[in-house]
N, CA, C and O atoms as a CHARMM CRD file, in Angstrom:
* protein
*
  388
    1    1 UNK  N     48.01300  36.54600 192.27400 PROA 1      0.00000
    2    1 UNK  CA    48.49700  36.42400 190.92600 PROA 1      0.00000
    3    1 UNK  C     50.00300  36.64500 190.89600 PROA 1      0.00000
    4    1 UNK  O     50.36300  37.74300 191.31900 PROA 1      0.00000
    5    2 UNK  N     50.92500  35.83300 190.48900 PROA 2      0.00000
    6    2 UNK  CA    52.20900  35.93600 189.97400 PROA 2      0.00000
    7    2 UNK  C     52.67300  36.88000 189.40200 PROA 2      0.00000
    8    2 UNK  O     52.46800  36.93000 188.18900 PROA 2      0.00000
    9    3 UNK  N     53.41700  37.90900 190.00700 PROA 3      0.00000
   10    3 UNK  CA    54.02300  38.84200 188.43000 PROA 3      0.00000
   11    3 UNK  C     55.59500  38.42200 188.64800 PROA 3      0.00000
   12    3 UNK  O     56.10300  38.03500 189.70100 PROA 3      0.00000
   13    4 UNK  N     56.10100  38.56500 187.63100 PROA 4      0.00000
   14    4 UNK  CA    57.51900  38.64400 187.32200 PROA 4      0.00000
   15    4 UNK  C     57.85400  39.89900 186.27100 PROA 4      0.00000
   16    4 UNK  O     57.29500  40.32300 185.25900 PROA 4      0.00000
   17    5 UNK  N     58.96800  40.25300 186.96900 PROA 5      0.00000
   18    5 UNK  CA    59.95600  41.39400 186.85100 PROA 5      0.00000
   19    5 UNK  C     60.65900  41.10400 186.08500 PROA 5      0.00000
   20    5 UNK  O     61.08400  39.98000 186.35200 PROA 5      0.00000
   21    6 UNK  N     61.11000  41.52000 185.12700 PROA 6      0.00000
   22    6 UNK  CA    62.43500  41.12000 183.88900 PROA 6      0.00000
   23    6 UNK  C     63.17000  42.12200 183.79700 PROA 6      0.00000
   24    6 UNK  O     62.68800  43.16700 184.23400 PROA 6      0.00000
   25    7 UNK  N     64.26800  42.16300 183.33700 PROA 7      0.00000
   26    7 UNK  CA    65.36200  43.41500 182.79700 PROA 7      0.00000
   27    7 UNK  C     66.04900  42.90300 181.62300 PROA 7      0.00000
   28    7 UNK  O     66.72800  41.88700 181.47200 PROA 7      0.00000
   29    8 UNK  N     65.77500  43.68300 180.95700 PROA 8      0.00000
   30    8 UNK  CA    66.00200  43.46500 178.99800 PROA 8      0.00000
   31    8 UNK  C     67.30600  44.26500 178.78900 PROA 8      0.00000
   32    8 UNK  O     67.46800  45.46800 178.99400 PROA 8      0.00000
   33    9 UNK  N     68.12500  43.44200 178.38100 PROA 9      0.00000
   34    9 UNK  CA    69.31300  44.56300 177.64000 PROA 9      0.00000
   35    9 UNK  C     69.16200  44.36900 176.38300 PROA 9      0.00000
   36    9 UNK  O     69.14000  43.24000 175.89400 PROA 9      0.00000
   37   10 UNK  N     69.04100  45.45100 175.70700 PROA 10     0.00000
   38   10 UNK  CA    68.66700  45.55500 174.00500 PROA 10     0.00000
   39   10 UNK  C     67.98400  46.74600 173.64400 PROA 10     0.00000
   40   10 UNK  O     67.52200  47.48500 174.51400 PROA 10     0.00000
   41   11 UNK  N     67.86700  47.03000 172.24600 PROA 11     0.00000
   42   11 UNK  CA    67.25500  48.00100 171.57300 PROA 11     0.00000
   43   11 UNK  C     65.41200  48.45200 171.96000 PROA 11     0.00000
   44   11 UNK  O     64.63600  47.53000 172.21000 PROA 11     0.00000
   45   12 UNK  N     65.11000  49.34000 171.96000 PROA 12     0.00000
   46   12 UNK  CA    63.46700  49.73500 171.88700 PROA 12     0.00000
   47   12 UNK  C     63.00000  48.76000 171.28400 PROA 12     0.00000
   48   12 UNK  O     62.19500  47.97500 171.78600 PROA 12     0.00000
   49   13 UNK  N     63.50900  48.67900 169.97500 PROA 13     0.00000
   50   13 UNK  CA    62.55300  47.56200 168.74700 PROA 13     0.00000
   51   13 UNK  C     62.71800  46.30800 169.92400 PROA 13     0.00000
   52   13 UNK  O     61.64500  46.13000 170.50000 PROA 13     0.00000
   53   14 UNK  N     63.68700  45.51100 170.34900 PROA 14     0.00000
   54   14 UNK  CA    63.67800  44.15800 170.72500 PROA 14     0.00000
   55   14 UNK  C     62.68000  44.38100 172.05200 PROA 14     0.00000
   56   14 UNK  O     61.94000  43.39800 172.07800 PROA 14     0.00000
   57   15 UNK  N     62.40200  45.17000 173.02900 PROA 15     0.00000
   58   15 UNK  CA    61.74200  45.37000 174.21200 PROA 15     0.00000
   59   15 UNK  C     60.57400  45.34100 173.05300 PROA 15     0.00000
   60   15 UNK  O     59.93700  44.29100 173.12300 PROA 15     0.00000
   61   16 UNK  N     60.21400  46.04500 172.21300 PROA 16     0.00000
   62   16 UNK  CA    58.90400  46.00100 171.74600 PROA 16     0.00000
   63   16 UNK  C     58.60400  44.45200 171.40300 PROA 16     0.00000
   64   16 UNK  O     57.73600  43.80400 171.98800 PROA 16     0.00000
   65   17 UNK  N     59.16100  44.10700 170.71400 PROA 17     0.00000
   66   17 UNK  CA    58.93100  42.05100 170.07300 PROA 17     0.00000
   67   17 UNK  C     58.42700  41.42600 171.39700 PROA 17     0.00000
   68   17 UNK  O     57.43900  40.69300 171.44600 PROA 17     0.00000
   69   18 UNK  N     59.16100  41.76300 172.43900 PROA 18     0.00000
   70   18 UNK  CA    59.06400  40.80800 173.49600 PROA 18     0.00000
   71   18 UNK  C     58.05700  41.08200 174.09300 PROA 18     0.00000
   72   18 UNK  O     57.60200  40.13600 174.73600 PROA 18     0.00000
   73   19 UNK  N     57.22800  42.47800 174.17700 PROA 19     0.00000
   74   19 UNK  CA    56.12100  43.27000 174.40700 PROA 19     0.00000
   75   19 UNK  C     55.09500  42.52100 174.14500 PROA 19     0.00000
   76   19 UNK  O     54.43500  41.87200 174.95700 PROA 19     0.00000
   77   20 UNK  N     54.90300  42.62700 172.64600 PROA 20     0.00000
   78   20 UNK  CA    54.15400  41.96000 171.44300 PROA 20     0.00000
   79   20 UNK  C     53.43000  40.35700 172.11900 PROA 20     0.00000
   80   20 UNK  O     52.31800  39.94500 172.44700 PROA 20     0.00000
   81   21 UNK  N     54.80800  39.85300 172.06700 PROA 21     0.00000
   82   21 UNK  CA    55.05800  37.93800 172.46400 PROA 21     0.00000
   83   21 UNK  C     54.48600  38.06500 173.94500 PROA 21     0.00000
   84   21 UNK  O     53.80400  37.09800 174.28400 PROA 21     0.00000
   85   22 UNK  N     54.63100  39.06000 174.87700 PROA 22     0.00000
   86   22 UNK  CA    53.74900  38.81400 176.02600 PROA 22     0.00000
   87   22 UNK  C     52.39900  39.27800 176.09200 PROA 22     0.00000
   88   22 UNK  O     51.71300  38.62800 176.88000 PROA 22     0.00000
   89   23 UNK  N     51.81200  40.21100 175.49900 PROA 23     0.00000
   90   23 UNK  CA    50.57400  40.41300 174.73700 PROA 23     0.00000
   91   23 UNK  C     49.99500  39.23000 174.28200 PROA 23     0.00000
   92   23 UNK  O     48.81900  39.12200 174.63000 PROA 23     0.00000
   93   24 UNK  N     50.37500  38.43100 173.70700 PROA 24     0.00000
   94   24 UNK  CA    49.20100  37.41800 172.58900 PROA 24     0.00000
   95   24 UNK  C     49.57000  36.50900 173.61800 PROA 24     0.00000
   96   24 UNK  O     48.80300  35.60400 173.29100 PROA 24     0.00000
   97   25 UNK  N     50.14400  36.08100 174.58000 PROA 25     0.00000
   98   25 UNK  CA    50.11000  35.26000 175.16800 PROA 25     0.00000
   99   25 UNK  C     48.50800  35.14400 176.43400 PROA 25     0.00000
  100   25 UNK  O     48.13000  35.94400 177.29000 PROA 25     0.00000
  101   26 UNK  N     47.92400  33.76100 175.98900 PROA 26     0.00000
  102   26 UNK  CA    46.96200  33.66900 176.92200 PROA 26     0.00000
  103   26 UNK  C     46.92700  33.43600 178.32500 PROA 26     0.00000
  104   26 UNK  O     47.23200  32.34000 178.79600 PROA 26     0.00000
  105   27 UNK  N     46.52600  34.53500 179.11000 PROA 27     0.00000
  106   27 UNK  CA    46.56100  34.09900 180.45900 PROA 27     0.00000
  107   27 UNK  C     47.38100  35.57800 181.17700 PROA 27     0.00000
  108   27 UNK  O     47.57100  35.84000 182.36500 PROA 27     0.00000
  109   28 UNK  N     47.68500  36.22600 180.15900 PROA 28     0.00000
  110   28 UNK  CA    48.78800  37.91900 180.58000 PROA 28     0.00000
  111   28 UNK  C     47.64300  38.47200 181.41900 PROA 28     0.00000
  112   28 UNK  O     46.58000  37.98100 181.03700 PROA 28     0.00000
  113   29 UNK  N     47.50200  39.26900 182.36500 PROA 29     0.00000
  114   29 UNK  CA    46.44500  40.23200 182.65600 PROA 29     0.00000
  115   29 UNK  C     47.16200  41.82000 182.88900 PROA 29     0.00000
  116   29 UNK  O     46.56800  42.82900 183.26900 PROA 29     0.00000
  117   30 UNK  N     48.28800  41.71600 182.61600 PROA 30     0.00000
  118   30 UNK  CA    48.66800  43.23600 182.63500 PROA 30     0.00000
  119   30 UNK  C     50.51800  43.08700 181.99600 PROA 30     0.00000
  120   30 UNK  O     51.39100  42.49500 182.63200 PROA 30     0.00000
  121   31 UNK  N     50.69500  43.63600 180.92200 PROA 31     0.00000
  122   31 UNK  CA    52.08900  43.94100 180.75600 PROA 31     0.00000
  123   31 UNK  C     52.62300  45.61500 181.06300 PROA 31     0.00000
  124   31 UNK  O     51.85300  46.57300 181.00000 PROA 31     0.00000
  125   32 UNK  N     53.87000  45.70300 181.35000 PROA 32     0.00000
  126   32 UNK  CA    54.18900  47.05300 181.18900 PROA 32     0.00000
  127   32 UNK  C     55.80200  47.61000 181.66200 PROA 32     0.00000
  128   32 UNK  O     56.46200  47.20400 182.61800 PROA 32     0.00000
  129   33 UNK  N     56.03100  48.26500 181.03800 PROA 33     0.00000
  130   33 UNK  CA    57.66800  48.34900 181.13700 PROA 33     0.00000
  131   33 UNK  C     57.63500  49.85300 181.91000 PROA 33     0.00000
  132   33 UNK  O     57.30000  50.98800 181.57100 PROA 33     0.00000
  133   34 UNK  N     58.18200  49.21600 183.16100 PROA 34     0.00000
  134   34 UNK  CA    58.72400  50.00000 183.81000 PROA 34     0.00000
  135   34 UNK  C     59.54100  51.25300 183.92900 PROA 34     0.00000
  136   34 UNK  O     60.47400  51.33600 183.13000 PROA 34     0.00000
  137   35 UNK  N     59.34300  52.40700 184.91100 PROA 35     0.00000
  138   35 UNK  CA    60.64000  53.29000 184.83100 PROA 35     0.00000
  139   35 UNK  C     62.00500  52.73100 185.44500 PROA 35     0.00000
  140   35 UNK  O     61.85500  51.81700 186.25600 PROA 35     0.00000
  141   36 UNK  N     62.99500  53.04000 185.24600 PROA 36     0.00000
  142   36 UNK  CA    63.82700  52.23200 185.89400 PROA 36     0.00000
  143   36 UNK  C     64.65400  53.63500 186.58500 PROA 36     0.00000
  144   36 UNK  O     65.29100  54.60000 186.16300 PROA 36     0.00000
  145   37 UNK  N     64.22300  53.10300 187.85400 PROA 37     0.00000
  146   37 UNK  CA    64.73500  54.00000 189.14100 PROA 37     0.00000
  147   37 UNK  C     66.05100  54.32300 189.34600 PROA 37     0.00000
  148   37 UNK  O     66.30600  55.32900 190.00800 PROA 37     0.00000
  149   38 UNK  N     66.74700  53.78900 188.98900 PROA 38     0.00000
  150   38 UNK  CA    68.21200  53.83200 189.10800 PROA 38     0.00000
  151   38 UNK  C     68.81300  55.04200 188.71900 PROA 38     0.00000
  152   38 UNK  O     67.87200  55.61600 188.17100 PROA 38     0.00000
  153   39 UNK  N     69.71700  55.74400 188.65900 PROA 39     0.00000
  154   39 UNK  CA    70.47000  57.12500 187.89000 PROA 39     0.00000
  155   39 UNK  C     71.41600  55.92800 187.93500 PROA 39     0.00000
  156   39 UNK  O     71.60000  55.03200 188.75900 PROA 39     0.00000
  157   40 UNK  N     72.16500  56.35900 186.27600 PROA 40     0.00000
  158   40 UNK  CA    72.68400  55.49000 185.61400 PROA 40     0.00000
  159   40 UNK  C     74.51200  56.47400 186.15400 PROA 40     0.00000
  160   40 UNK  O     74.65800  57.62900 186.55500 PROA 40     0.00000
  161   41 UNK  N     75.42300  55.52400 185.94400 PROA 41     0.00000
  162   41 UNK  CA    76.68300  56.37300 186.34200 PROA 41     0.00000
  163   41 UNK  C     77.30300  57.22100 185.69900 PROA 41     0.00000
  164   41 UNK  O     78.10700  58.06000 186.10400 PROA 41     0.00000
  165   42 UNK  N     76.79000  56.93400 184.27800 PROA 42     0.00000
  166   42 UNK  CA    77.57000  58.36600 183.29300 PROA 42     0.00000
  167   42 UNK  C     76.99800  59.30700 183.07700 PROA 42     0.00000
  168   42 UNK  O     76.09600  59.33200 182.24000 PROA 42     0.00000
  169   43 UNK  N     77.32500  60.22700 183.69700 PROA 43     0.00000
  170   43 UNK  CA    76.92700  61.98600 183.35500 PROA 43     0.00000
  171   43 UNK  C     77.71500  62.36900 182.34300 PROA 43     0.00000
  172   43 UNK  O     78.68300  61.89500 181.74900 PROA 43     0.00000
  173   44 UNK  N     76.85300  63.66300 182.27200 PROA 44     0.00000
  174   44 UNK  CA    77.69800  64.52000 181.35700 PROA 44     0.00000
  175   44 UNK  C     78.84700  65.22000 181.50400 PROA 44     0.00000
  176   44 UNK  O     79.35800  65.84000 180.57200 PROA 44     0.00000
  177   45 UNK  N     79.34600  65.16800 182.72300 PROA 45     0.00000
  178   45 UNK  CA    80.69800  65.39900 183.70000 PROA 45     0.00000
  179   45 UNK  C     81.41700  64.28600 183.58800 PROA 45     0.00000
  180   45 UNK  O     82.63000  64.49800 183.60400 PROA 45     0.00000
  181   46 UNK  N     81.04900  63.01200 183.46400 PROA 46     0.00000
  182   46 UNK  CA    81.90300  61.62400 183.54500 PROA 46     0.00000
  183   46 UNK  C     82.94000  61.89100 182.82400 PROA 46     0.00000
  184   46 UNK  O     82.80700  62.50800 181.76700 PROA 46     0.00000
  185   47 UNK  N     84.09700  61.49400 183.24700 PROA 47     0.00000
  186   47 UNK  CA    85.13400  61.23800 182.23000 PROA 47     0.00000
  187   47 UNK  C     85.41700  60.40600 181.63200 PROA 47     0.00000
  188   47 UNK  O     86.40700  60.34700 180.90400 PROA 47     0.00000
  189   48 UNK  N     84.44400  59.41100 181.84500 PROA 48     0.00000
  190   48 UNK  CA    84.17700  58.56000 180.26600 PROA 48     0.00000
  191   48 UNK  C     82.89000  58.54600 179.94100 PROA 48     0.00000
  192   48 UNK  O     82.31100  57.46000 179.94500 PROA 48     0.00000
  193   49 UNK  N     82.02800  60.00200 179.52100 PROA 49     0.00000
  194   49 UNK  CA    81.14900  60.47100 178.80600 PROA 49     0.00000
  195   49 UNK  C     81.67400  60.47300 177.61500 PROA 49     0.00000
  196   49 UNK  O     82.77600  60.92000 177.29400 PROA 49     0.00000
  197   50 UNK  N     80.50800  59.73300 176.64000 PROA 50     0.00000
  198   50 UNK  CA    80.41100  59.60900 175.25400 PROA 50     0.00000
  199   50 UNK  C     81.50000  58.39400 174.46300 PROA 50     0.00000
  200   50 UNK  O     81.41800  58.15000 173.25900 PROA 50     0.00000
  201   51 UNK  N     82.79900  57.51700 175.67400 PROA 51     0.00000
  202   51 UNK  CA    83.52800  56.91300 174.94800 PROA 51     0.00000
  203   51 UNK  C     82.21200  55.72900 174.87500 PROA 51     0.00000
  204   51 UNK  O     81.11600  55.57600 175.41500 PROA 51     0.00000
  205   52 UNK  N     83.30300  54.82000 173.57100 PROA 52     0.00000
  206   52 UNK  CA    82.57400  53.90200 172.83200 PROA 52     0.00000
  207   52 UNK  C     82.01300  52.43200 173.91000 PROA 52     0.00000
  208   52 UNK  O     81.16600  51.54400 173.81600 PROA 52     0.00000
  209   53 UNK  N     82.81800  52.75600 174.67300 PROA 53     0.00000
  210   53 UNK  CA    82.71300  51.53200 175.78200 PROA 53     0.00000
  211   53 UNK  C     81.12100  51.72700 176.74100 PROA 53     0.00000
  212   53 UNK  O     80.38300  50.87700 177.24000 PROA 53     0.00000
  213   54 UNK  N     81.04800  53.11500 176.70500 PROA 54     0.00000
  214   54 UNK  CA    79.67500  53.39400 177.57500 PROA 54     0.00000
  215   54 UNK  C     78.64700  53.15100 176.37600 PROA 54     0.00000
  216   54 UNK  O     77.43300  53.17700 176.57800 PROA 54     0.00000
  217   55 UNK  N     79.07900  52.96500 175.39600 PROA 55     0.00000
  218   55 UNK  CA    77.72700  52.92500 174.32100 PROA 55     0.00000
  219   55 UNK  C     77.07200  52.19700 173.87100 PROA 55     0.00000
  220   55 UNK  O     77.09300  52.10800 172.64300 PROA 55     0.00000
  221   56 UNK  N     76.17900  51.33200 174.64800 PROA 56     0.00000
  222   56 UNK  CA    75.68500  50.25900 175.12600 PROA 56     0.00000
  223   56 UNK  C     73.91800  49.91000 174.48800 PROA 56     0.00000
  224   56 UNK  O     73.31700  50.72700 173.79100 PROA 56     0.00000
  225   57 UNK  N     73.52000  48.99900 174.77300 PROA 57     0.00000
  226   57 UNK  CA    72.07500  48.62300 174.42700 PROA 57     0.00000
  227   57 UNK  C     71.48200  49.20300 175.99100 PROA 57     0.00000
  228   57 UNK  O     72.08700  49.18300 177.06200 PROA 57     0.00000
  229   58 UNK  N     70.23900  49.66000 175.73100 PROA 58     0.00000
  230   58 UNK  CA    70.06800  50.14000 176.55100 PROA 58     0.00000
  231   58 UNK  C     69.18000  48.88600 177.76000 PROA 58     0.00000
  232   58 UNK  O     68.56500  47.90200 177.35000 PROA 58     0.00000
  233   59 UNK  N     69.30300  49.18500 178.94500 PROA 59     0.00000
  234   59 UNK  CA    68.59500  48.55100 179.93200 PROA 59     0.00000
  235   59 UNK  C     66.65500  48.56100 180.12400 PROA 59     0.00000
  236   59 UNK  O     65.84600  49.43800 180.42600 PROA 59     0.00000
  237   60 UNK  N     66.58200  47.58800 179.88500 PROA 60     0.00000
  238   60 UNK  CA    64.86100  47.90200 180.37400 PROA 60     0.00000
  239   60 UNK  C     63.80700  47.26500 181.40600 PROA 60     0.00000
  240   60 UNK  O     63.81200  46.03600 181.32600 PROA 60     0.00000
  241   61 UNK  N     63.21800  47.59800 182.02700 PROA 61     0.00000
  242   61 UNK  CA    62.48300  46.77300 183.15300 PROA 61     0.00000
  243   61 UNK  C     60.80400  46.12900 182.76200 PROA 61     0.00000
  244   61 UNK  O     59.94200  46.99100 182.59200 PROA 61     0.00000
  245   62 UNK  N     60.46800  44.94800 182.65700 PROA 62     0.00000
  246   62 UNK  CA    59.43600  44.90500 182.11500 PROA 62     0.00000
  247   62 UNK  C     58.66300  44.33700 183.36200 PROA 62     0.00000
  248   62 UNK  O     59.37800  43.65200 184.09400 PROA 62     0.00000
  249   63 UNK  N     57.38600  44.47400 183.75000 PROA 63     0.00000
  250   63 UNK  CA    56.60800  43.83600 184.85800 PROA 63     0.00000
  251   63 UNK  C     55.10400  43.07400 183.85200 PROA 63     0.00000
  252   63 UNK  O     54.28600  43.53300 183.05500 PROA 63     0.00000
  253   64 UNK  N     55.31500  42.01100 184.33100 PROA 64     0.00000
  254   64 UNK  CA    53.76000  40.82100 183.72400 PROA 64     0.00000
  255   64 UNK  C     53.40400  40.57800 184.82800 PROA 64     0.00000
  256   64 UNK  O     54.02600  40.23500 185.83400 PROA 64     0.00000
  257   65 UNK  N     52.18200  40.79600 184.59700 PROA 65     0.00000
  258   65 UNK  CA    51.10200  40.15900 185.90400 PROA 65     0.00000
  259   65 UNK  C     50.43500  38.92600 184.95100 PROA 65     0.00000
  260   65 UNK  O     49.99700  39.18300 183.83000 PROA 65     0.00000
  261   66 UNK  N     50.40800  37.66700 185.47400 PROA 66     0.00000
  262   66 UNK  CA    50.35700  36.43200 184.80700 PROA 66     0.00000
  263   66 UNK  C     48.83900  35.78500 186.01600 PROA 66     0.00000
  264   66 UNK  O     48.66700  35.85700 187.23300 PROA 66     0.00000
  265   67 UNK  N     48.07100  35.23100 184.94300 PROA 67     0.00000
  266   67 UNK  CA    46.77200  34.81400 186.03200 PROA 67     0.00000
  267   67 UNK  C     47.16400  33.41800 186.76800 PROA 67     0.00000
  268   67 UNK  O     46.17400  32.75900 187.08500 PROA 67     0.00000
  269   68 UNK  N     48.08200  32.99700 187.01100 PROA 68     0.00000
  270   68 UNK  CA    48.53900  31.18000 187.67400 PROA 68     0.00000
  271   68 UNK  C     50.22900  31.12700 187.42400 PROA 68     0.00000
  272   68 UNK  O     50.99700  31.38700 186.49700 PROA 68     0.00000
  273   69 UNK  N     50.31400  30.70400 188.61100 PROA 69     0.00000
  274   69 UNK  CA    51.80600  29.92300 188.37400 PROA 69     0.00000
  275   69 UNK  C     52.21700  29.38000 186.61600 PROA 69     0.00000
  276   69 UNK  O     53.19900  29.77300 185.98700 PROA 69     0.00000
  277   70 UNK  N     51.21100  28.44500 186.13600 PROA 70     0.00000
  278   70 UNK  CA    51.73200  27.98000 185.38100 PROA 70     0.00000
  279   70 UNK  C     51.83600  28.67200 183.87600 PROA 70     0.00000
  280   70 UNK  O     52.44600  28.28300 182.87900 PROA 70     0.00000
  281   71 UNK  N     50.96000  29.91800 184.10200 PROA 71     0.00000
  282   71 UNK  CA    50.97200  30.86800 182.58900 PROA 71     0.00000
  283   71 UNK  C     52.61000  31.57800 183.19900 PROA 71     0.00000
  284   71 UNK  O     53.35100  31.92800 182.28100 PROA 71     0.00000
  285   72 UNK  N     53.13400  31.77700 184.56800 PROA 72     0.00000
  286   72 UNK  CA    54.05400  32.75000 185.20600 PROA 72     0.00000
  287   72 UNK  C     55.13400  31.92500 184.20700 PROA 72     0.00000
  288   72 UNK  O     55.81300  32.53300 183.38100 PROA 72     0.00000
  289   73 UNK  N     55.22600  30.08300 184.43200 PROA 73     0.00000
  290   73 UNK  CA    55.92300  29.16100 183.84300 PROA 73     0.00000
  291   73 UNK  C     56.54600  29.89000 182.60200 PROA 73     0.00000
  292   73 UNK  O     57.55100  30.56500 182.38100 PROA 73     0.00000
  293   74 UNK  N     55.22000  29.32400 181.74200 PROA 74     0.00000
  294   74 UNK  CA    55.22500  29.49100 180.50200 PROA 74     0.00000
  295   74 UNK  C     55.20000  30.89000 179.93000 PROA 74     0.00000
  296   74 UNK  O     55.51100  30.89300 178.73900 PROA 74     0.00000
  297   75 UNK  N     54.89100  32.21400 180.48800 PROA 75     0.00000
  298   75 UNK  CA    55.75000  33.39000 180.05000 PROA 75     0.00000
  299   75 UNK  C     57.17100  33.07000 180.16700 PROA 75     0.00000
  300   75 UNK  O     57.68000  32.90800 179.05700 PROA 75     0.00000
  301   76 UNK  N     57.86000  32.94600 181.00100 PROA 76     0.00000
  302   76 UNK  CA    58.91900  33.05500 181.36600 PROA 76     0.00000
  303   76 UNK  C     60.06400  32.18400 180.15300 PROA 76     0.00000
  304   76 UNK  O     61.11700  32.60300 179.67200 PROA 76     0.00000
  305   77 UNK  N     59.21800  30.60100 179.88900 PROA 77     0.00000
  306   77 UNK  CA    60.30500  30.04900 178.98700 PROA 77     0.00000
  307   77 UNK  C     60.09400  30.56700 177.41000 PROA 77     0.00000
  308   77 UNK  O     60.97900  30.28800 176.60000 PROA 77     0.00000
  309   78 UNK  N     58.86400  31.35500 176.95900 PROA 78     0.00000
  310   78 UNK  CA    58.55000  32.10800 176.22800 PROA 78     0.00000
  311   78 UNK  C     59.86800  33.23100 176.06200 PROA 78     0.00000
  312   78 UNK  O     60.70700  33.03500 175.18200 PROA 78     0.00000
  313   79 UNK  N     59.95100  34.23200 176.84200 PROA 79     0.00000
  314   79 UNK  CA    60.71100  35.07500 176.65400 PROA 79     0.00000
  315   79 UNK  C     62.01200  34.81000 176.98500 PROA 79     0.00000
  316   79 UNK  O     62.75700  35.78500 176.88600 PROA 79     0.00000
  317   80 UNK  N     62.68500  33.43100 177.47400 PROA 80     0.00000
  318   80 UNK  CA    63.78500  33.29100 177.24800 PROA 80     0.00000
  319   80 UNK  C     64.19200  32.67700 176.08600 PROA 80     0.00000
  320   80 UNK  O     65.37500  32.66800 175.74700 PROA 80     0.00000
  321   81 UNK  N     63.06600  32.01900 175.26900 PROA 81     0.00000
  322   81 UNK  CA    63.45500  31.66800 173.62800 PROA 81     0.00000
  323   81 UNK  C     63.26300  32.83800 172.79500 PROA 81     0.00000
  324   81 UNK  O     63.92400  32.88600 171.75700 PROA 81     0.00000
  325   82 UNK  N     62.52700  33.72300 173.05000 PROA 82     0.00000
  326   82 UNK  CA    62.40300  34.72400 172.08800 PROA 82     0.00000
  327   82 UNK  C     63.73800  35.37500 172.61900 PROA 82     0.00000
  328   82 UNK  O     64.47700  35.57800 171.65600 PROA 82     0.00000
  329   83 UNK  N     64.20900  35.70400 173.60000 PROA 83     0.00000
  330   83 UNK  CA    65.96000  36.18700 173.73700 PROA 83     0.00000
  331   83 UNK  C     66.89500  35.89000 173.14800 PROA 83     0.00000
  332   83 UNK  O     67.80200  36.61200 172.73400 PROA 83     0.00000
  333   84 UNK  N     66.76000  34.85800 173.06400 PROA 84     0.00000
  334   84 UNK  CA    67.77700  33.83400 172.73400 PROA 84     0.00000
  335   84 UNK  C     67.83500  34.11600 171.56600 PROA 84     0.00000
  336   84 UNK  O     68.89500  34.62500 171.19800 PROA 84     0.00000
  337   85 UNK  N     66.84400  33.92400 170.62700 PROA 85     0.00000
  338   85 UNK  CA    66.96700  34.27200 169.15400 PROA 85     0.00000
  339   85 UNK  C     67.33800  35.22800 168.92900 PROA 85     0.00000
  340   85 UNK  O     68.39200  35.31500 168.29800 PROA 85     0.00000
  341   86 UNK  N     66.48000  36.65100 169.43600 PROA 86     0.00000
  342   86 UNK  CA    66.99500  37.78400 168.84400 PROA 86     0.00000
  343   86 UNK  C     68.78100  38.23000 169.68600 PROA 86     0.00000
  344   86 UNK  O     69.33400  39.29700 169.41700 PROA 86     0.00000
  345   87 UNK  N     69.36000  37.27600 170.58700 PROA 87     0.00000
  346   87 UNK  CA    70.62900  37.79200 171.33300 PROA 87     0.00000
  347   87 UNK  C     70.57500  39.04700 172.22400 PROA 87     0.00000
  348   87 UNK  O     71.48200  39.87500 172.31100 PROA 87     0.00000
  349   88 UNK  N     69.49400  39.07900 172.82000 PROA 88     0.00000
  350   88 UNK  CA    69.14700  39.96700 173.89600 PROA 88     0.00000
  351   88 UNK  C     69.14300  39.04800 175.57600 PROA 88     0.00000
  352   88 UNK  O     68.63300  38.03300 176.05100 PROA 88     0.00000
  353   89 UNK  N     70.06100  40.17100 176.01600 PROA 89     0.00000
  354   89 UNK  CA    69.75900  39.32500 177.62200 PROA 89     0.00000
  355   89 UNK  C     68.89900  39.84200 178.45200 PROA 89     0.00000
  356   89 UNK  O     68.75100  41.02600 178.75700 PROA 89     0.00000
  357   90 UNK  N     68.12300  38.57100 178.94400 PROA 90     0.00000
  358   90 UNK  CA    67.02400  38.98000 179.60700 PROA 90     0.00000
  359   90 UNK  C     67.37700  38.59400 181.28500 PROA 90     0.00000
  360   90 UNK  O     68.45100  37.99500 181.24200 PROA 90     0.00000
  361   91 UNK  N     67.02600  38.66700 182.38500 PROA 91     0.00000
  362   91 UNK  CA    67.39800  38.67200 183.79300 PROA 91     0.00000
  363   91 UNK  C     66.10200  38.94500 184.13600 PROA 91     0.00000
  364   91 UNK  O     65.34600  39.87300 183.84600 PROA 91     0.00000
  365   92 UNK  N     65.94600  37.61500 185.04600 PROA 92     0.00000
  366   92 UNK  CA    63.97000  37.35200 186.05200 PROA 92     0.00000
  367   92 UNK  C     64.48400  37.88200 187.39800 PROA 92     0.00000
  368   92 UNK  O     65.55400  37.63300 187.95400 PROA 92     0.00000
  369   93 UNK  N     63.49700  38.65500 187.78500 PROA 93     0.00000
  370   93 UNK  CA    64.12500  38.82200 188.95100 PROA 93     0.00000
  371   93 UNK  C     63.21600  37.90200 189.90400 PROA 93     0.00000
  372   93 UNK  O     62.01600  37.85200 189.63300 PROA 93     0.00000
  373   94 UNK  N     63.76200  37.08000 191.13600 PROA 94     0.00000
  374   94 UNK  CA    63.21800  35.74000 192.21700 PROA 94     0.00000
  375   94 UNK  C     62.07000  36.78200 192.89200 PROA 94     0.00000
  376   94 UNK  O     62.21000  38.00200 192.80300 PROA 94     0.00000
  377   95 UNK  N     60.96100  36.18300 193.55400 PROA 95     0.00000
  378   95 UNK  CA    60.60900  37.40700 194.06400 PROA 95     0.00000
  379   95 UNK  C     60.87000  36.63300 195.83800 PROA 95     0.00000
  380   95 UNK  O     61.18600  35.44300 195.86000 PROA 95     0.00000
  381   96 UNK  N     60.75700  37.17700 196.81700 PROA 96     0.00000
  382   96 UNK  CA    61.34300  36.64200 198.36700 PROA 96     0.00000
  383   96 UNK  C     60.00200  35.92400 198.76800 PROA 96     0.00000
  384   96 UNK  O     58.93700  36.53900 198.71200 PROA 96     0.00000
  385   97 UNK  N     60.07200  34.58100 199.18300 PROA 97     0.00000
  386   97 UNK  CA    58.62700  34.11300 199.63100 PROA 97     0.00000
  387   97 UNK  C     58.86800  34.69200 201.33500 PROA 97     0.00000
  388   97 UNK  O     57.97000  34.55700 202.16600 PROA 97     0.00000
């Protein structure tokens, strides 16, 4: 089974819509948003802690397990129109054959 990896830049609410839109989609067999492993670079020591420039939409990792290539398809151009509308960037990650 196909899964694809996404990374959402945007608000809770917009990760939730896109949640939603991969939910009712037929053919999903597992959605779920990831922890995202990374330690991010601004601490509370940073010396550019709290300026306006670090104050960002936050990053999110979403994983779909899709039952066929072609539902993998059609999630995928799914959540790049629902991006598009709401102005959230979304990033697939390739997976290595």
């Amino acid at each position: 089974m196909p899964i694809l990896r996404m990374r959402l830049t945007g608000s809770d609410d917009d990760v939730r819509a896109i949640s939603n839109l991969l939910q009712s989609l037929d053919g999903i067999e597992h959605v779920e948003e990831v922890a995202d492993m990374m330690d991010r670079m601004d601490d509370a020591d940073s010396s550019s802690a709290g300026l306006s420039e670090s104050n960002g939409p936050d990053a999110h990792e979403i994983e779909v397990e899709a039952g066929n290539a072609a539902t993998a398809r059609k999630v995928r151009e799914a959540v790049e129109a629902l991006a598009f509308d709401m102005d959230v960037l979304v990033e697939f990650e390739e997976e290595e054959d």
